[in-house]
Biopython code that builds the backbone (N, CA, C, O; Angstrom):
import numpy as np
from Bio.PDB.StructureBuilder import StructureBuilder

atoms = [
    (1, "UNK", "N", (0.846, -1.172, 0.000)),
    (1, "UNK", "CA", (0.000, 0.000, 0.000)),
    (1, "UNK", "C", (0.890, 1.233, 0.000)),
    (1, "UNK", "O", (1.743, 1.252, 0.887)),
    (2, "UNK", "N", (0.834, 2.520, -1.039)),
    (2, "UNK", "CA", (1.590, 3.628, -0.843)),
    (2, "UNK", "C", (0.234, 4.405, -0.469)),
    (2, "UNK", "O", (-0.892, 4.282, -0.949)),
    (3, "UNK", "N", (0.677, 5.177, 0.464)),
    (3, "UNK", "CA", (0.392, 6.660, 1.247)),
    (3, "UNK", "C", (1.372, 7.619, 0.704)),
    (3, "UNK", "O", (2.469, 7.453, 0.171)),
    (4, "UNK", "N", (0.555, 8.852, 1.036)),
    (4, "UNK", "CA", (1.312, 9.947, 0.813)),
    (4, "UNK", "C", (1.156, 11.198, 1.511)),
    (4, "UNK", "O", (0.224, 10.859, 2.241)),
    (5, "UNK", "N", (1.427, 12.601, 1.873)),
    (5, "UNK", "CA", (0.963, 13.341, 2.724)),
    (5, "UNK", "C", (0.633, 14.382, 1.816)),
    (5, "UNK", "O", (1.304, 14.349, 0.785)),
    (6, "UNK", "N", (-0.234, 15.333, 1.897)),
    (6, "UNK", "CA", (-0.241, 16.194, 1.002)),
    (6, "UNK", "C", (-1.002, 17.440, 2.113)),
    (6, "UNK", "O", (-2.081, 17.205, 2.659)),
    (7, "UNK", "N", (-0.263, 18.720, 2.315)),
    (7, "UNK", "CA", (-0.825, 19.673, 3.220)),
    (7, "UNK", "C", (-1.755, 20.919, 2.516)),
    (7, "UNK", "O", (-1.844, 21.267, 1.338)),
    (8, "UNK", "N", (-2.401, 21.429, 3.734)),
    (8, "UNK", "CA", (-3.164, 22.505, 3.102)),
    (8, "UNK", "C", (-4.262, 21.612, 2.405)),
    (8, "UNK", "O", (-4.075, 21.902, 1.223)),
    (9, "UNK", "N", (-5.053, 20.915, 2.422)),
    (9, "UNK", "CA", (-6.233, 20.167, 1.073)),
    (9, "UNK", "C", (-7.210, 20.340, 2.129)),
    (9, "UNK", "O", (-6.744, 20.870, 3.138)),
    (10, "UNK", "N", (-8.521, 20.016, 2.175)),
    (10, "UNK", "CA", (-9.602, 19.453, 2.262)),
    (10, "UNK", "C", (-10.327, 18.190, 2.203)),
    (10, "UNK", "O", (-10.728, 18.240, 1.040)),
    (11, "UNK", "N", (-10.774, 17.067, 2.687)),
    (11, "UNK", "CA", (-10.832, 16.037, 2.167)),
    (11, "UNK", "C", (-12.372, 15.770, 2.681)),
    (11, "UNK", "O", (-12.691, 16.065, 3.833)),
    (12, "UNK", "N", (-13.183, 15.268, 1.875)),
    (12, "UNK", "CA", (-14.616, 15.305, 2.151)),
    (12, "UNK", "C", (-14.611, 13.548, 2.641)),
    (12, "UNK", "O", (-14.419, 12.630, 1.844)),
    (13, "UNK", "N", (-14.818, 13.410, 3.825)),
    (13, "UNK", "CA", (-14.525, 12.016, 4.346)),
    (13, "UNK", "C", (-16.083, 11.346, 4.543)),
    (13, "UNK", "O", (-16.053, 10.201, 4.993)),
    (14, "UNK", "N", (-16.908, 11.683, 4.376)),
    (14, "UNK", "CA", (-18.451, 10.486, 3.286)),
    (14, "UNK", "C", (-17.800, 10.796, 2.221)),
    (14, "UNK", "O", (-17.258, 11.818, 1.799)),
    (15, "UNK", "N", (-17.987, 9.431, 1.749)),
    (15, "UNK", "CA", (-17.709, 8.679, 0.263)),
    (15, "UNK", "C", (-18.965, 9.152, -0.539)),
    (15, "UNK", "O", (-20.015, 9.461, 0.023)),
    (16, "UNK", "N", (-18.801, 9.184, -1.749)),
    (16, "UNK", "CA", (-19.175, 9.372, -3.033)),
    (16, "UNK", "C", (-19.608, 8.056, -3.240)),
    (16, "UNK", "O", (-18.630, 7.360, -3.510)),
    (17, "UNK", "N", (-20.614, 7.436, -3.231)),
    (17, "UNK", "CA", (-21.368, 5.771, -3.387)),
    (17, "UNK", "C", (-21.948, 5.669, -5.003)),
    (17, "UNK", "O", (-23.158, 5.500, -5.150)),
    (18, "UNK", "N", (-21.210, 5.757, -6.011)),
    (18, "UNK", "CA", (-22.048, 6.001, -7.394)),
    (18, "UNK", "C", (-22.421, 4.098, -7.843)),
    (18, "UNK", "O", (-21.593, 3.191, -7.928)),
    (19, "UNK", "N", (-23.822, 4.029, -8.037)),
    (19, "UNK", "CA", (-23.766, 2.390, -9.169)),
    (19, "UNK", "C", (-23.813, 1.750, -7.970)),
    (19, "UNK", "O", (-22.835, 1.054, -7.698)),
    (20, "UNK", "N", (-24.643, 1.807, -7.238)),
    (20, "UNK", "CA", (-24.744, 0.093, -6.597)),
    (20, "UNK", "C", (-23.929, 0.140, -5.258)),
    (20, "UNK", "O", (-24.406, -0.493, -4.316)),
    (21, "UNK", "N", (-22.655, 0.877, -5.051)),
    (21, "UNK", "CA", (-21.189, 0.655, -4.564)),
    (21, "UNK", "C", (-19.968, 0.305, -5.752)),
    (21, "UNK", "O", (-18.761, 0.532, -5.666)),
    (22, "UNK", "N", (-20.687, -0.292, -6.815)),
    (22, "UNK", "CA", (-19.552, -0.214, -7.582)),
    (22, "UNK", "C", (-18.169, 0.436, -8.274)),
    (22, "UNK", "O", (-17.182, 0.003, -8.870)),
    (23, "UNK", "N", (-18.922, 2.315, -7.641)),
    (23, "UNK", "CA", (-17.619, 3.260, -7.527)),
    (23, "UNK", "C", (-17.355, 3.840, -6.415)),
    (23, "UNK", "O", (-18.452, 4.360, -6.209)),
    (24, "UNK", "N", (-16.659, 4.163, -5.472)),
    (24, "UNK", "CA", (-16.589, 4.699, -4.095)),
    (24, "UNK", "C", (-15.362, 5.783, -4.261)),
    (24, "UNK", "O", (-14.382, 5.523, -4.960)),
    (25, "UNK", "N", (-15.473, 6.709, -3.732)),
    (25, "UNK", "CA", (-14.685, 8.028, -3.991)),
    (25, "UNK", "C", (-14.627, 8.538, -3.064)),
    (25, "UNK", "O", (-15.503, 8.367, -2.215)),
    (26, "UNK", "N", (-13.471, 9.447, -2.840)),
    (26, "UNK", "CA", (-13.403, 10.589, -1.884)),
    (26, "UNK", "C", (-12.861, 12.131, -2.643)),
    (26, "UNK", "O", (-11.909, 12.144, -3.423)),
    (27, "UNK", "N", (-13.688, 13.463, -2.244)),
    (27, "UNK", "CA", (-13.403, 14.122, -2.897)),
    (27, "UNK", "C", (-12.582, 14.893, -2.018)),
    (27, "UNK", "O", (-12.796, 14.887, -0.806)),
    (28, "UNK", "N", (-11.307, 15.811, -2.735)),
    (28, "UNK", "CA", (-10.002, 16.537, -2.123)),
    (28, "UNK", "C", (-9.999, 17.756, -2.933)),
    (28, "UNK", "O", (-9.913, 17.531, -4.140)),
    (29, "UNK", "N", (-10.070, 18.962, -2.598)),
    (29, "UNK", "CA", (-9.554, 20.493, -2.540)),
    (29, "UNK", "C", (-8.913, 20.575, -1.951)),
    (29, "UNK", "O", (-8.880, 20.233, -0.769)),
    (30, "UNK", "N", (-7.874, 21.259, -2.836)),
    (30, "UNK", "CA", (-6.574, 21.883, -2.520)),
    (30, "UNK", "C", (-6.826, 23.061, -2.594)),
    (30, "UNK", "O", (-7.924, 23.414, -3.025)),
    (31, "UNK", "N", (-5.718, 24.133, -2.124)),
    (31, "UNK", "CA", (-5.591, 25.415, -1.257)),
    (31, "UNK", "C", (-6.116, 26.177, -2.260)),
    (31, "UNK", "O", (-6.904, 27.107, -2.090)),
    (32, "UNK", "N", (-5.485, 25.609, -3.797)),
    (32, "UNK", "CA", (-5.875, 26.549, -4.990)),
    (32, "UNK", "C", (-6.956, 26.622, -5.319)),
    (32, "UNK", "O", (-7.277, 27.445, -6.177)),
    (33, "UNK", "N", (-8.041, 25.624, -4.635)),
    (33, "UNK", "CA", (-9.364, 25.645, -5.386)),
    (33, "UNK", "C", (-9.536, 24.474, -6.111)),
    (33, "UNK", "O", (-10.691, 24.174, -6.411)),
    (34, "UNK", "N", (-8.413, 23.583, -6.535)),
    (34, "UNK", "CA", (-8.780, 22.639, -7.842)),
    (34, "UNK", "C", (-8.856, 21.147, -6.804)),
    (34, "UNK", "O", (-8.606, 20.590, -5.736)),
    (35, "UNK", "N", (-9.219, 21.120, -7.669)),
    (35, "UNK", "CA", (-10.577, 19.162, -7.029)),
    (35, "UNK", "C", (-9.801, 18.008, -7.874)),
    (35, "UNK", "O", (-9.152, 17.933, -8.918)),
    (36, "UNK", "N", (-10.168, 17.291, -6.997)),
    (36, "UNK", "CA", (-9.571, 15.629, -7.573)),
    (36, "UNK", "C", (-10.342, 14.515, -6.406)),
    (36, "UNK", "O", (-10.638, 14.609, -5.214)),
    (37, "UNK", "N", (-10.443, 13.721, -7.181)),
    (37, "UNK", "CA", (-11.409, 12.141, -6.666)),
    (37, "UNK", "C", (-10.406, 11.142, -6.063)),
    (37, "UNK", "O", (-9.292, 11.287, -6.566)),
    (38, "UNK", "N", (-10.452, 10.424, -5.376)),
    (38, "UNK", "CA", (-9.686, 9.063, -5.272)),
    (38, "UNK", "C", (-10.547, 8.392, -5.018)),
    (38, "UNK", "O", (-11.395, 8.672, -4.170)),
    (39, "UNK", "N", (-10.527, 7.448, -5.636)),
    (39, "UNK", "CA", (-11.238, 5.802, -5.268)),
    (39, "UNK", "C", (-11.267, 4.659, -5.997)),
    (39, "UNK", "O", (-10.259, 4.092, -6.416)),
    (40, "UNK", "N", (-12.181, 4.365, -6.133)),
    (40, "UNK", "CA", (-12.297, 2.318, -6.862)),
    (40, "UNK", "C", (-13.426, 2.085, -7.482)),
    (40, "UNK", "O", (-14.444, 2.400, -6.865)),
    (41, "UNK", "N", (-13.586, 1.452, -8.915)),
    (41, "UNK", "CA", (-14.192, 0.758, -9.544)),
    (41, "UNK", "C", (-13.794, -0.679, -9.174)),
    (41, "UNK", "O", (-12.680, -1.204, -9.186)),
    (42, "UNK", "N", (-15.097, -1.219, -8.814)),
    (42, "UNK", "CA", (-15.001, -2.653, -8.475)),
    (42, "UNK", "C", (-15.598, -3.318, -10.093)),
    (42, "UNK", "O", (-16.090, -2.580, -10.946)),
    (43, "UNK", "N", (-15.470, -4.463, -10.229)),
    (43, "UNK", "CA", (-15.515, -4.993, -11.551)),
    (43, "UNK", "C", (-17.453, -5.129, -12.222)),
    (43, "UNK", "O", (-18.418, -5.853, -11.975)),
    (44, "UNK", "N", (-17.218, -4.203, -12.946)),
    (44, "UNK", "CA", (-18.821, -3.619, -13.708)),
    (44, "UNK", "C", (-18.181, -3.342, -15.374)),
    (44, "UNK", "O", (-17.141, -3.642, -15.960)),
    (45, "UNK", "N", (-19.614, -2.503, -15.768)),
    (45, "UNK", "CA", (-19.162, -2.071, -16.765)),
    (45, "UNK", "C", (-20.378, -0.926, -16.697)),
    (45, "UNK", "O", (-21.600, -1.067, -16.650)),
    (46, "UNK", "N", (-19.264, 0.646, -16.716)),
    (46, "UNK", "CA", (-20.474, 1.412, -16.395)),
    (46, "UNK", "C", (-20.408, 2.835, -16.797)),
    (46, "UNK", "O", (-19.280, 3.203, -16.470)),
    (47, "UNK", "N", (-20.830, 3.489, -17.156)),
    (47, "UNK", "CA", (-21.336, 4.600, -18.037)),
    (47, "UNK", "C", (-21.251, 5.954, -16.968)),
    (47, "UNK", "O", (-22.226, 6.316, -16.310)),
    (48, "UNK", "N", (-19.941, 6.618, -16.919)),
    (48, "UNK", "CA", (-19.893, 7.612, -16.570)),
    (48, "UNK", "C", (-19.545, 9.303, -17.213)),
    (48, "UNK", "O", (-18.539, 9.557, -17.876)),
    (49, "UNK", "N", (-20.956, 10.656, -16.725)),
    (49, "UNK", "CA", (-21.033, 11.179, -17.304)),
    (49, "UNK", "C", (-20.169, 12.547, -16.833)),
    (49, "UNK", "O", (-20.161, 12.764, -15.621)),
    (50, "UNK", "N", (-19.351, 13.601, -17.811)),
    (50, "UNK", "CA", (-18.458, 14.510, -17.265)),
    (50, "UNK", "C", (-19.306, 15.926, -17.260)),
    (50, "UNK", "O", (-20.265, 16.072, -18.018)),
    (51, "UNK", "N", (-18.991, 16.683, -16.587)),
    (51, "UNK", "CA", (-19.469, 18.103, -16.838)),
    (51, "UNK", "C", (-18.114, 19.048, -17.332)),
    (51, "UNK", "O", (-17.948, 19.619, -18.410)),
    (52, "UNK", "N", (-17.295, 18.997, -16.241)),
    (52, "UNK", "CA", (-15.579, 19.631, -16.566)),
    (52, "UNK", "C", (-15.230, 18.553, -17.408)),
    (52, "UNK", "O", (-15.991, 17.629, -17.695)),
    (53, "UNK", "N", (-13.514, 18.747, -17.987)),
    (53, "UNK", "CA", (-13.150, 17.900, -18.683)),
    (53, "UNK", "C", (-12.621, 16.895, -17.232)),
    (53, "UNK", "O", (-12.743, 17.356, -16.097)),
    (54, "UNK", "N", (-12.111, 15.672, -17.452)),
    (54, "UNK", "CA", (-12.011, 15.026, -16.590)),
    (54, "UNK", "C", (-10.411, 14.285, -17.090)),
    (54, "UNK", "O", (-10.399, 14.073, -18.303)),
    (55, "UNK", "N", (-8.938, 13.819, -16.275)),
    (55, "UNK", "CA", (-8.060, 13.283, -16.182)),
    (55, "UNK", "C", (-8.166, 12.022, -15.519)),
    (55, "UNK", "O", (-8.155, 12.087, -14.290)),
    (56, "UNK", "N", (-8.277, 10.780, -16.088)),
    (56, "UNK", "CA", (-8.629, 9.471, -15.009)),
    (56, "UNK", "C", (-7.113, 9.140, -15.102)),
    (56, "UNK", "O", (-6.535, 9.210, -16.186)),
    (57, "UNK", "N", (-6.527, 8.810, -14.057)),
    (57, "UNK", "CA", (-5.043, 8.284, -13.689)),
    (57, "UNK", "C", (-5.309, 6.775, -13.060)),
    (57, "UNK", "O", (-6.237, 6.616, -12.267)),
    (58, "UNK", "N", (-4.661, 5.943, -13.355)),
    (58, "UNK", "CA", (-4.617, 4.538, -13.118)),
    (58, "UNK", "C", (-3.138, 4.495, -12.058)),
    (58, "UNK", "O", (-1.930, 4.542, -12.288)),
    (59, "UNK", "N", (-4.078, 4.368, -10.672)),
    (59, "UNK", "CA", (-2.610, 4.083, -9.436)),
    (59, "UNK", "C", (-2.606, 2.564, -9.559)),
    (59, "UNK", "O", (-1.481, 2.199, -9.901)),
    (60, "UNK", "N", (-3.613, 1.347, -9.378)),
    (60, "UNK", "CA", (-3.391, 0.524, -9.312)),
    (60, "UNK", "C", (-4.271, -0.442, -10.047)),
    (60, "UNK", "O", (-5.238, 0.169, -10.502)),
    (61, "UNK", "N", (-4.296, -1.434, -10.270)),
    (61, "UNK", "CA", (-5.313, -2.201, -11.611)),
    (61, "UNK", "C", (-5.278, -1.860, -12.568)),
    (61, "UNK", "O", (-4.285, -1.345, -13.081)),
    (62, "UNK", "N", (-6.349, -2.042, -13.104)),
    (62, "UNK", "CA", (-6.334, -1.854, -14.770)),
    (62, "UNK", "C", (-7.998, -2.095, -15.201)),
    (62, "UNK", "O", (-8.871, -2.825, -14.731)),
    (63, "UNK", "N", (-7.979, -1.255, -16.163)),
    (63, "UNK", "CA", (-9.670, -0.932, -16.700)),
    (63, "UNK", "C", (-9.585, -1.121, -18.470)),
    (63, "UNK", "O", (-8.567, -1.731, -18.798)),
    (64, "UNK", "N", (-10.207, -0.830, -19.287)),
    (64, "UNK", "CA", (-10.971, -1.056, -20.647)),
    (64, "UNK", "C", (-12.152, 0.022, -20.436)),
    (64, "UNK", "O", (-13.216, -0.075, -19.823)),
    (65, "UNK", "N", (-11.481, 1.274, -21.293)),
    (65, "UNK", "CA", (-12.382, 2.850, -21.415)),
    (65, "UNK", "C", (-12.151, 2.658, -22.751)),
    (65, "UNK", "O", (-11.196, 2.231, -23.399)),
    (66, "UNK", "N", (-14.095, 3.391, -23.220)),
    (66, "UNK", "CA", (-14.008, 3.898, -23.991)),
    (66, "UNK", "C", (-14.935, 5.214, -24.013)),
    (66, "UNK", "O", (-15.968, 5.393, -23.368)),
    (67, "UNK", "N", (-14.332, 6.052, -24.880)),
    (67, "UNK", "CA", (-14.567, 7.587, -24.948)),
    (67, "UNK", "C", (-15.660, 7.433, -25.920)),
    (67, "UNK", "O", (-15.739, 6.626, -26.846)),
    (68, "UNK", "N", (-16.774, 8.660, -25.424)),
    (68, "UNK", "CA", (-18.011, 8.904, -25.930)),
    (68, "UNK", "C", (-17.352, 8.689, -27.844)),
    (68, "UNK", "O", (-16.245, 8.983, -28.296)),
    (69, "UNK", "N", (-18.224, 8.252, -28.355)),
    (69, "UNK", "CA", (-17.927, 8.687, -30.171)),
    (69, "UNK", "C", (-17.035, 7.849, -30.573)),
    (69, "UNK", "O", (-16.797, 7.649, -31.764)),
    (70, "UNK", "N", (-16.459, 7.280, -29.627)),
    (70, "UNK", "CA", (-15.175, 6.123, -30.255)),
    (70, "UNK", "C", (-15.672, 4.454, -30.377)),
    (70, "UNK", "O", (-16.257, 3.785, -29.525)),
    (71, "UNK", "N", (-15.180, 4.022, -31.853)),
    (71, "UNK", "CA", (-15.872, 2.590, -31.630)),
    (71, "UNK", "C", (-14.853, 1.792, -30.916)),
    (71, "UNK", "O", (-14.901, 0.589, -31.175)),
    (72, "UNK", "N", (-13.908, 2.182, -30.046)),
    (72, "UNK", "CA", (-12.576, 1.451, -29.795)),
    (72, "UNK", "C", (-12.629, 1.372, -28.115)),
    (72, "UNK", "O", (-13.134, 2.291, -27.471)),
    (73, "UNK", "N", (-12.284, 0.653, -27.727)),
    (73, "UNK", "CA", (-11.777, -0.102, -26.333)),
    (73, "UNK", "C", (-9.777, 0.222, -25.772)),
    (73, "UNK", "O", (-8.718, -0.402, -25.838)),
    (74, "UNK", "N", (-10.169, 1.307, -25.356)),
    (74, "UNK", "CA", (-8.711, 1.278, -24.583)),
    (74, "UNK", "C", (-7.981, 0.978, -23.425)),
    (74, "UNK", "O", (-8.196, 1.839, -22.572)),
    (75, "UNK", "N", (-7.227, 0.134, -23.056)),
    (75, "UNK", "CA", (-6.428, -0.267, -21.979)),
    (75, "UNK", "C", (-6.017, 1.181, -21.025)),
    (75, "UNK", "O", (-5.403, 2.195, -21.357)),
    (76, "UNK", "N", (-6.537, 0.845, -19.938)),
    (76, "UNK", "CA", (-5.235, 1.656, -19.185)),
    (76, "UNK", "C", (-5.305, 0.425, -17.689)),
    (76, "UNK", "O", (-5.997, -0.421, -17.123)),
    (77, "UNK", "N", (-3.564, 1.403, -17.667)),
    (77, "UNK", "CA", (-3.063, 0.426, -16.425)),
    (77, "UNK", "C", (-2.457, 1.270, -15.532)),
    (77, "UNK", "O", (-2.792, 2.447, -15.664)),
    (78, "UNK", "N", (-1.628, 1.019, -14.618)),
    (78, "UNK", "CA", (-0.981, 1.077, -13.297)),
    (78, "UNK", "C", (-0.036, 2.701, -14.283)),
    (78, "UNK", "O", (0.666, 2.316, -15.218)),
    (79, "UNK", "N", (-0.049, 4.153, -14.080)),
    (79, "UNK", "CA", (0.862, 4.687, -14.255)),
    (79, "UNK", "C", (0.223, 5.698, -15.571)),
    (79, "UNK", "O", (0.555, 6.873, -15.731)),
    (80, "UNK", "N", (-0.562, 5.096, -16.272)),
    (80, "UNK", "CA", (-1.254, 5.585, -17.916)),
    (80, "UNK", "C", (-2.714, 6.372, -17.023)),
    (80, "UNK", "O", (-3.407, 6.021, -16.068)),
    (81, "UNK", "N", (-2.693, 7.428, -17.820)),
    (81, "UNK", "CA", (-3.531, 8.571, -17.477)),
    (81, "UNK", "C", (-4.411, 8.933, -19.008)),
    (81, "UNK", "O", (-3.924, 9.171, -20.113)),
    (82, "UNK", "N", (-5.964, 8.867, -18.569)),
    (82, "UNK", "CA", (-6.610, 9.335, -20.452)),
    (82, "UNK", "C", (-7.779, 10.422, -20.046)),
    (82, "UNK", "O", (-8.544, 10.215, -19.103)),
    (83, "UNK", "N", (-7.822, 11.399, -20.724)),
    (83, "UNK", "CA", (-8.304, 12.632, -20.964)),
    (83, "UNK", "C", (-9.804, 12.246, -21.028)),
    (83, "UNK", "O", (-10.058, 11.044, -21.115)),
    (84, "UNK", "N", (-10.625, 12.963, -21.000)),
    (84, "UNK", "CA", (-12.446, 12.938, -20.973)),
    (84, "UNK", "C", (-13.029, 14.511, -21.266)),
    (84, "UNK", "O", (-13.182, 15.421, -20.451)),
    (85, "UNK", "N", (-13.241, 14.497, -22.427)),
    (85, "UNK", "CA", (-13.383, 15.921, -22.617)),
    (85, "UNK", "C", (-14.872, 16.318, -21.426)),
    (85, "UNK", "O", (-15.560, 15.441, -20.903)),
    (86, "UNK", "N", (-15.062, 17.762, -21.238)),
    (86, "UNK", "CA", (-15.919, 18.065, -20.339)),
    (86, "UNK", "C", (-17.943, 18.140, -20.812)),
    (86, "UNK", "O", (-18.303, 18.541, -21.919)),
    (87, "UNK", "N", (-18.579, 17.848, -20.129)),
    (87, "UNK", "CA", (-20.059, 17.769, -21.192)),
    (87, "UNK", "C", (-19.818, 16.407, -21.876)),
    (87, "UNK", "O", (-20.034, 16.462, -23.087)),
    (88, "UNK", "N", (-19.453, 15.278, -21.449)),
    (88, "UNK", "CA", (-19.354, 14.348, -22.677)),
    (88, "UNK", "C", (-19.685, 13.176, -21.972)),
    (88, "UNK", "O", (-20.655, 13.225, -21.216)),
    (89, "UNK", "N", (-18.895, 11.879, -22.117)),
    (89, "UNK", "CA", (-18.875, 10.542, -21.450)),
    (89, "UNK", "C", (-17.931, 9.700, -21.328)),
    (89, "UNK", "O", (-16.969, 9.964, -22.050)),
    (90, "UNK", "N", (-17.798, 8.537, -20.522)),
    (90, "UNK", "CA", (-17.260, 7.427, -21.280)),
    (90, "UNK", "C", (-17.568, 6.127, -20.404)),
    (90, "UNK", "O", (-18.074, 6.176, -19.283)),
    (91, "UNK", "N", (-17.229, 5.069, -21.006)),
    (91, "UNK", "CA", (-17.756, 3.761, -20.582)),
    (91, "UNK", "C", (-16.250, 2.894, -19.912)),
    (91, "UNK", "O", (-15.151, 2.769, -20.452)),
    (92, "UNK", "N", (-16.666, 2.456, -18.723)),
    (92, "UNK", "CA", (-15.199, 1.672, -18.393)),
    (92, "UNK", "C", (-15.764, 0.456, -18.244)),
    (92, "UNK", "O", (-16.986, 0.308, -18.246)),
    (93, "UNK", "N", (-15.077, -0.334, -18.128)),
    (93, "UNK", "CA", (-14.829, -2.219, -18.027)),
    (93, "UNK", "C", (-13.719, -2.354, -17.079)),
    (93, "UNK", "O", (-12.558, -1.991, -17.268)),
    (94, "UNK", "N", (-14.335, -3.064, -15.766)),
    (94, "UNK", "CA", (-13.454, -2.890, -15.091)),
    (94, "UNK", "C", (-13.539, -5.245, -14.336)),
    (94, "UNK", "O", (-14.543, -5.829, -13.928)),
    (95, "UNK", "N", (-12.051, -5.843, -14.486)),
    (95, "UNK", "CA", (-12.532, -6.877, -13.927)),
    (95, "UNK", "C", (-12.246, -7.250, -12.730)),
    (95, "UNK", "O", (-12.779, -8.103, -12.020)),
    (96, "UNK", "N", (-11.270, -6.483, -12.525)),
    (96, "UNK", "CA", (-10.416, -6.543, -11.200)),
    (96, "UNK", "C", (-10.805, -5.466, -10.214)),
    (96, "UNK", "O", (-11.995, -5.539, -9.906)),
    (97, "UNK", "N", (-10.300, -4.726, -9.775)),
    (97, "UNK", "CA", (-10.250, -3.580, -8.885)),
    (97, "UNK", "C", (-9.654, -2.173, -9.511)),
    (97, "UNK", "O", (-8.548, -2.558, -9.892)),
    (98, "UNK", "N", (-9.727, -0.826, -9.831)),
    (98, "UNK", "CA", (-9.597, -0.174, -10.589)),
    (98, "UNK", "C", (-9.404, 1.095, -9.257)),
    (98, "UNK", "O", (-10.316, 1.745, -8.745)),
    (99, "UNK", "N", (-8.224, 1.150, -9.002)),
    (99, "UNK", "CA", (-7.894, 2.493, -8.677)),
    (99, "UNK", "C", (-7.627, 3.845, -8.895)),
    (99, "UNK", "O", (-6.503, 4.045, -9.354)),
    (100, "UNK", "N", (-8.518, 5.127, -8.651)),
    (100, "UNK", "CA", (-7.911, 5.970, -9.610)),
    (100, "UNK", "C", (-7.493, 6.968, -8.787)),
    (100, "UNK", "O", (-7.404, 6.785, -7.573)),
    (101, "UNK", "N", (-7.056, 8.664, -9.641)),
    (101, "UNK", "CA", (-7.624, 9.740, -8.886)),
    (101, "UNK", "C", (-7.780, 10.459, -10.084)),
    (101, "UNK", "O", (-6.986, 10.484, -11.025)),
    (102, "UNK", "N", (-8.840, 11.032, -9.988)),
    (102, "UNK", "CA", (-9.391, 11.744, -11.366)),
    (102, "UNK", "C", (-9.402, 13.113, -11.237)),
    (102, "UNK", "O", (-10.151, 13.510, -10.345)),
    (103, "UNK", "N", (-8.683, 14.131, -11.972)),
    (103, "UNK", "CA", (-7.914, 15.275, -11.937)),
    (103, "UNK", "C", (-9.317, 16.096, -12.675)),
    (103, "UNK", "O", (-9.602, 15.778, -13.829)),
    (104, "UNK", "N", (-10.111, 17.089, -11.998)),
    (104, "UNK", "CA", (-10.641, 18.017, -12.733)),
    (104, "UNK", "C", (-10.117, 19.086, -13.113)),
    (104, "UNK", "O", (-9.079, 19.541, -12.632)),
    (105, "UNK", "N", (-10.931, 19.729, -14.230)),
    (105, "UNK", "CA", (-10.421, 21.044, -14.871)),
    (105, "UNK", "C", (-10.067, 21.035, -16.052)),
    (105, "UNK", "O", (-9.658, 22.068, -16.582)),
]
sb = StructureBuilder()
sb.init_structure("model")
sb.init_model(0)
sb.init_chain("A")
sb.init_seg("    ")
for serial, (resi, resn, name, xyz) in enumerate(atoms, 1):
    if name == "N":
        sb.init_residue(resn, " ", resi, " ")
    sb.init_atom(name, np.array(xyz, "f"), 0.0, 1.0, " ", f" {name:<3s}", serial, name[0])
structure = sb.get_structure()
């Protein structure tokens, strides 16, 4: 398990329960104002919608996204980070455990 410390943030400690439990989140503000998610996709396949553009970062597992308009299925894993334009969508496949932290703005 890595930890890390990060000062000055906010951390909204009730979880974010989206799908069943199938996504669980915690949301974090920092000093500047800007927001980011941490949590877990447990193994679904499920249709999430953006308002900002959205950064999904892969800390641990691995998922199968695909972006609104695309007929294609993309890998991400442990380290690989993929863009979500804002107003839009995308669909993940998740079989394992899917860790993220998802960067708004």
């Amino acid at each position: 398990m890595t930890t890390f410390s990060i000062d000055n943030i906010s951390i909204t400690t009730q979880a974010n329960i989206y799908f069943d439990g199938k996504c669980v989140s915690h949301g974090i503000t920092f000093a500047d104002g800007s927001k980011k998610t941490v949590g877990v996709v447990l193994p679904a396949i499920l249709t999430f919608n953006t308002g900002a553009p959205e950064i999904m970062e892969c800390v641990a597992g691995s998922c199968d996204y695909k972006l609104a308009g695309s007929p294609s299925w993309l890998t991400s894993v442990a380290g690989d980070k993929f863009s979500v334009p804002g107003n839009s969508s995308f669909e993940i496949r998740v079989t394992g455990a899917y860790h993220y932290i998802c960067h708004f703005g």
